[in-house]
C-alpha positions as CSV (number, residue, x, y, z in Angstrom):
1,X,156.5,127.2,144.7
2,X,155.3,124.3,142.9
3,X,151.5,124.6,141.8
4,X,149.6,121.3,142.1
5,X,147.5,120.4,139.2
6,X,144.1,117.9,139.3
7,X,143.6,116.1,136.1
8,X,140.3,117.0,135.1
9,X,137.6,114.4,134.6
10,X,137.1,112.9,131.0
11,X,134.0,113.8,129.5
12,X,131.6,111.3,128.8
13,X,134.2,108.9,130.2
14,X,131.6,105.7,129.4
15,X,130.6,106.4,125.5
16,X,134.2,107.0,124.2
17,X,135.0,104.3,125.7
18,X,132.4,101.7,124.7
19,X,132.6,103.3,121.2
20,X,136.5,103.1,121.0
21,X,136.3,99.3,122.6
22,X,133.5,98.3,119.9
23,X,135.4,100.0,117.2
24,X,135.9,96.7,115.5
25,X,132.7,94.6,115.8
26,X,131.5,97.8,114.7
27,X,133.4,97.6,111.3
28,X,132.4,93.6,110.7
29,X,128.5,94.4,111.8
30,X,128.6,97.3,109.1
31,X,130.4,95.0,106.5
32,X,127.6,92.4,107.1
33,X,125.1,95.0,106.2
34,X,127.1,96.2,103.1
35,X,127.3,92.8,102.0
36,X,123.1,92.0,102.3
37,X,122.8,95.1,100.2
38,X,125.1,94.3,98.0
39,X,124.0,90.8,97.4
40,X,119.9,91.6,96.9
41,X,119.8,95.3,95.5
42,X,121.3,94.8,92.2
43,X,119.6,91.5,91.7
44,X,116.2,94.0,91.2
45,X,116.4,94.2,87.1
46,X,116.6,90.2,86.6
47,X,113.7,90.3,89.0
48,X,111.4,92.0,86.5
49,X,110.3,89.2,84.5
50,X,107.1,87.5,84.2
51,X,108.3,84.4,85.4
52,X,108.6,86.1,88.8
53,X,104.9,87.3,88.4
54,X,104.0,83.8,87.7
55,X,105.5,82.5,90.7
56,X,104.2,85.2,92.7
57,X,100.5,84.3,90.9
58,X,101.3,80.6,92.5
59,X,102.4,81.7,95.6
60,X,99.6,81.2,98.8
61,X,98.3,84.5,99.4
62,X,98.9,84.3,102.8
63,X,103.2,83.8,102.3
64,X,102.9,86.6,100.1
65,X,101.5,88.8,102.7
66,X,103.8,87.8,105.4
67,X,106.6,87.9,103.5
68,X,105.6,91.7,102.2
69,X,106.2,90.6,98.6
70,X,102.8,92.6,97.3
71,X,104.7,95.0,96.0
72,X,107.9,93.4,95.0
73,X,108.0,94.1,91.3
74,X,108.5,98.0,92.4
75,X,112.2,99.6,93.3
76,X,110.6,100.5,97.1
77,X,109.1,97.4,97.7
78,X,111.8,95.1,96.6
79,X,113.7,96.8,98.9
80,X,111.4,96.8,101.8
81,X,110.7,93.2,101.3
82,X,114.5,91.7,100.7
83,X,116.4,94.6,103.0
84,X,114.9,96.5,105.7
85,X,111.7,94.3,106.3
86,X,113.9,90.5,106.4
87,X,117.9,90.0,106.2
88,X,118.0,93.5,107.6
89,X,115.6,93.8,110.1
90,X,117.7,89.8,111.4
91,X,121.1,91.9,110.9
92,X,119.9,94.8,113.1
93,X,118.3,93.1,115.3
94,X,121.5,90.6,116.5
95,X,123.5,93.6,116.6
96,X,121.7,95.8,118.6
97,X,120.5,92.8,121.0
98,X,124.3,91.7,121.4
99,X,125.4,95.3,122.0
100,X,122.5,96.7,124.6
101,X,123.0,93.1,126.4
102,X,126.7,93.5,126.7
103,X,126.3,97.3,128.0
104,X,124.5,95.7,130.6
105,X,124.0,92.2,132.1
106,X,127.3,91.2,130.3
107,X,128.8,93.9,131.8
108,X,127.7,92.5,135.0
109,X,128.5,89.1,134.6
110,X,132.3,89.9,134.2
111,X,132.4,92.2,137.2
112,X,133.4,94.9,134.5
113,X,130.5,97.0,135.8
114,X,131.2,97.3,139.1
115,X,134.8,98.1,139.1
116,X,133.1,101.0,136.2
117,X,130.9,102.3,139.2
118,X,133.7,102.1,141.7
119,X,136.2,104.3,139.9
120,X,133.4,107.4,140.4
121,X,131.0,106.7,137.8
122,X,127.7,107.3,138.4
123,X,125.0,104.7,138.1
124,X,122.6,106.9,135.9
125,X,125.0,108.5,133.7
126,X,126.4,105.3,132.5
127,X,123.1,104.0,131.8
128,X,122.6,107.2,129.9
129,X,126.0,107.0,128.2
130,X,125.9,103.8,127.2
131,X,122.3,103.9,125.7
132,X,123.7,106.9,123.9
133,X,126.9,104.6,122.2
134,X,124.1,101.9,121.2
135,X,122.0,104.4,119.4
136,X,125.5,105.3,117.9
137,X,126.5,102.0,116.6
138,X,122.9,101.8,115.1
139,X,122.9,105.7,113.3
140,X,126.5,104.1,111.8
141,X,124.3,101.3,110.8
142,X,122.0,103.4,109.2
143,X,124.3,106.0,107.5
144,X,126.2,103.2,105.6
145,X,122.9,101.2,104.7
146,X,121.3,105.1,103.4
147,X,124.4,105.7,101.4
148,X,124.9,101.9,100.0
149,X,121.1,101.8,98.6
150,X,121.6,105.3,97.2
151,X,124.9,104.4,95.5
152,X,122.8,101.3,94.0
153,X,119.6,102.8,93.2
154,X,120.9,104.2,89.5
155,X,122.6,100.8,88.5
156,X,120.0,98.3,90.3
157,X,116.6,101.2,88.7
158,X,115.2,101.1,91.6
159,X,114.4,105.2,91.4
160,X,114.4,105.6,95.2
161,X,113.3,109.4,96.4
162,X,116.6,110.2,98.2
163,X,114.2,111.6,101.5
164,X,112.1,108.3,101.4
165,X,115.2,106.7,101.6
166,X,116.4,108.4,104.6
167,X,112.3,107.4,105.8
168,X,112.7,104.0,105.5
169,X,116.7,103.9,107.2
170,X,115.2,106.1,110.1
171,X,112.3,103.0,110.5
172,X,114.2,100.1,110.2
173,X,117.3,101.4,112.7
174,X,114.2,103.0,115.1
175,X,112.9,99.4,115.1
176,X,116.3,98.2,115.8
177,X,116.9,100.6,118.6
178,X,113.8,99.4,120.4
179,X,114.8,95.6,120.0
180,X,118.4,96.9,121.5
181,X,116.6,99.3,123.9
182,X,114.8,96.3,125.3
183,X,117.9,93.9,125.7
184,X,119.4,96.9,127.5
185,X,116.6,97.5,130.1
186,X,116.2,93.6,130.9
187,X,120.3,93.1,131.4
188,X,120.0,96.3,134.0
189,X,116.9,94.5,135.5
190,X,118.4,91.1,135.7
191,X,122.5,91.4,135.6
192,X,122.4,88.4,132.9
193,X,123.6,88.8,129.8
194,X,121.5,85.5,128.2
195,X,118.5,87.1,129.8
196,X,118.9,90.2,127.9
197,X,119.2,88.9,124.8
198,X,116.4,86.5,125.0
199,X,114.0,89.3,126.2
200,X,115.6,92.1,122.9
201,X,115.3,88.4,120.6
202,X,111.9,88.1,121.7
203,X,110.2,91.6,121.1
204,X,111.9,91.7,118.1
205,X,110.4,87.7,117.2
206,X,107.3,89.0,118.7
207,X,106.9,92.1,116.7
208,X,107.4,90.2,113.0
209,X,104.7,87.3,114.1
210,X,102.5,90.1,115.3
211,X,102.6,91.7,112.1
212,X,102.3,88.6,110.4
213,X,99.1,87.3,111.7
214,X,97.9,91.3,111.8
215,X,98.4,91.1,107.8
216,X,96.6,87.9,107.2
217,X,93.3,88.3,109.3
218,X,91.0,91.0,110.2
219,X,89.9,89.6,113.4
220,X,93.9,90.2,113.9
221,X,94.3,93.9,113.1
222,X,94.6,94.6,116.8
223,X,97.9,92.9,116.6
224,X,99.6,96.0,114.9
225,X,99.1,98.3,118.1
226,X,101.7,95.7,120.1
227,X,103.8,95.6,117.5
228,X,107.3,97.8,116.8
229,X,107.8,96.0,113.5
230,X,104.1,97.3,112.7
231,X,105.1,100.5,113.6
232,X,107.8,101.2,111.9
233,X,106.4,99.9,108.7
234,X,102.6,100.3,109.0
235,X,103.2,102.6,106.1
236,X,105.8,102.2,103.7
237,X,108.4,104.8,104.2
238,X,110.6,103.8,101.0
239,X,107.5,104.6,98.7
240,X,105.2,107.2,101.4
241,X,107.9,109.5,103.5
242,X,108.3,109.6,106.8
243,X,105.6,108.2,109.8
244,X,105.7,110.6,112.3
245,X,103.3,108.7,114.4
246,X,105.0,105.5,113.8
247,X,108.4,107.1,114.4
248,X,107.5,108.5,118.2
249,X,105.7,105.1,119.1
250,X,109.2,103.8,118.8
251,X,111.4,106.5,120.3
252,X,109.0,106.6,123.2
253,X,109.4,103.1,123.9
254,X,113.1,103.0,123.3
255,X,113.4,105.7,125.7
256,X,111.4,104.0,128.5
257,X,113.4,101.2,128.3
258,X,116.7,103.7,128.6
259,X,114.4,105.0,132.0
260,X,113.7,101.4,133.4
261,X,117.3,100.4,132.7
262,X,119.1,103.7,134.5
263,X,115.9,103.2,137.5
264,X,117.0,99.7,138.3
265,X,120.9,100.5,137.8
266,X,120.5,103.1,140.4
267,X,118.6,101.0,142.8
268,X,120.1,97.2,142.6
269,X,122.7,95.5,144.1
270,X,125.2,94.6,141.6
271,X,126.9,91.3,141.6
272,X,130.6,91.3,141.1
């Protein structure tokens, strides 16, 4: 008697597969990021001069602010200014944009999605799934950028607490998760990948300028409540330690967006 066999399902079908299809951009995102911090963070000793004070001193005291450069001449500012708050926070940002747009509306547009939900995946769990390989790519993002800086924090004397360290990656790929978060929930909503960019491009534009015009007026301050860049760095986790508060304002946004996005997966018609 021959026994018949069923192949069981794979598990998590959706995230290996996004993960092992990314693999690559993946690797030349992550070499980006290893190449800002190689460029700026050993450049901090030649920055210690008072010729950079001076042209600090000359500096309008407005650029300074929105630029974060107040506390440039120390190891955790230099870094918060040059890194994680500027080339960064722009590095981030277009990766985690491109990649929650692609799970989603770009998935759409080349009927990829469909045939996904026609071979017996469900509607919800991809969403979940691939919201889960996003905040993957970004944790990568993180790891390499946490072991880069501590690698360079002897050499470039920026003395660094290793736990602030891991305060300030947590913040800047938190941040970067809700810009990603966002591009993710609008391509679900709209089944356009140029949409879903331009709405994860535009919190993440809106959140600097927010910031910006918070730090530079006190009829402003209100500003900071709208804004993720604000609360992510409201504090500054390379010199202070972790923001708890600022930390769950972003998770609970990211994971609102992850709820809109599976919500209007589960319900739309999708285009083939």
């Amino acid at each position: 008697m021959t026994a018949l066999t069923q192949e069981r399902p794979a598990v998590l079908p959706v995230l290996r597969r996004l993960l092992a299809e990314g693999r690559w951009g993946l690797l030349a995102w992550t070499a980006g990021v290893a190449a800002a911090i190689a460029l700026y963070i050993p450049l901090f000793p030649s920055m210690q001069t008072p010729e950079l004070a001076g042209v600090l001193d000359s500096l309008p005291p407005e650029l300074v602010r929105t630029l974060g450069y107040e506390d440039v001449t120390s190891g955790a500012g230099y870094v918060q200014a040059t890194f994680f708050g500027l080339i960064g926070f722009v590095l981030l940002t277009i990766a985690g944009v491109s990649w929650g747009a692609a799970y989603t509306g770009g998935a759409e547009e080349s009927g990829r999605l469909e045939l996904t939900f026609a071979h017996a995946v469900s509607r919800v769990p991809y969403a979940i799934e691939a919201w889960v390989a996003l905040l993957v790519k970004l944790a990568v993002l993180g790891a390499v950028a946490w072991l880069l800086v501590r690698l360079l924090d002897g050499p470039a004397q920026l003395d660094l607490d290793p736990l602030n360290l891991l305060a300030g990656v947590t913040a800047w790929a938190s941040l970067g998760l809700v810009c990603a978060s966002a591009a993710f929930a609008a391509g679900a909503a709209t089944g356009r990948r140029l949409w879903a960019i331009g709405v994860g491009a535009g919190v993440a534009v809106a959140g600097y300028v927010f910031e910006a015009l918070a730090n530079n007026s006190d009829d402003l301050e209100w500003l900071r409540s709208a804004s993720p860049y604000a609360w992510a760095y409201r504090s500054t986790p390379l010199a202070d330690g972790f923001d708890w508060g600022g930390l769950a304002l972003l998770w609970v946004v990211s994971l609102g967006m992850l709820g809109v996005g599976a919500a209007v997966l589960s319900r739309r018609d999708i285009l083939g």
